[in-house]
N, C-alpha and C positions, 0 to 999 in steps of 0.2 A: 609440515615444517620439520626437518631433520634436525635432532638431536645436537648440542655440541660436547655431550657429555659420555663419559665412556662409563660402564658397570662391570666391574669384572666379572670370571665366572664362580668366585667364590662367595660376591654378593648377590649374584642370580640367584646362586643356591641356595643359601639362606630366604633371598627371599620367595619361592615358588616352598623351600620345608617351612617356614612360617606359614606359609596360606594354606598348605595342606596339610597340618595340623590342626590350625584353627578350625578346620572343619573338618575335623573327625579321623583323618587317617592318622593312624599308628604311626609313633614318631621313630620306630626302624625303616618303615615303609616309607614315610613321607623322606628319610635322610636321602636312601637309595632313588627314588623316585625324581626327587631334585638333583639329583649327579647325573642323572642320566638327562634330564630337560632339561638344565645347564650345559652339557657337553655338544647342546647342537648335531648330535650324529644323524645322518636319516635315518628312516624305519630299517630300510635293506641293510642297515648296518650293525642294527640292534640284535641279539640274541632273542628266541623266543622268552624266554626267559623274562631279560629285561620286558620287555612287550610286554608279557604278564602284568608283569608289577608297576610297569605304570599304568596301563589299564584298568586294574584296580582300584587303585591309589586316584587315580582323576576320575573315575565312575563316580567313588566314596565323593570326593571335593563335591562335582557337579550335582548329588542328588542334596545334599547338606547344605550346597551356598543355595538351590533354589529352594528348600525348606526354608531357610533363614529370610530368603526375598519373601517368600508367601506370608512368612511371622510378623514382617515389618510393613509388609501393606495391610494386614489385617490389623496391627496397631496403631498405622497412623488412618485410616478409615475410621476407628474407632470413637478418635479423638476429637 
């Protein structure tokens, strides 16, 4: 079911630098990080560079949110 709502790209960015804070990236990295997955560019478009640094920056999110998954089924199993 399609949206009727619009999100700018200033609150995209805010919020993918909120998530990728919250779990562990560096809040220079997580700023940069979200301007660039905000901005929609393709990869062919991106500087290696940038590449880098979200690469980084989403490795850091992905290995920390499934840490956090692993924490919260072993706490609610526990229960």
């Amino acid at each position: 079911m399609p949206s009727n709502f619009f999100i700018s790209d200033k609150e995209t960015e805010k919020i993918f630098c909120t998530e990728l804070v919250k779990y562990g990236v560096e809040y220079e990295k997580a700023v940069l990080t979200a301007k660039i997955l905000a901005s929609g560019k393709p990869d062919e478009l991106l500087s290696p560079e940038e590449i880098r640094i979200v690469k980084e920056a989403c490795e850091k999110w992905f290995v920390q949110n499934n840490r956090y998954k692993k924490l919260k089924s072993f706490e609610n199993n526990s229960v």
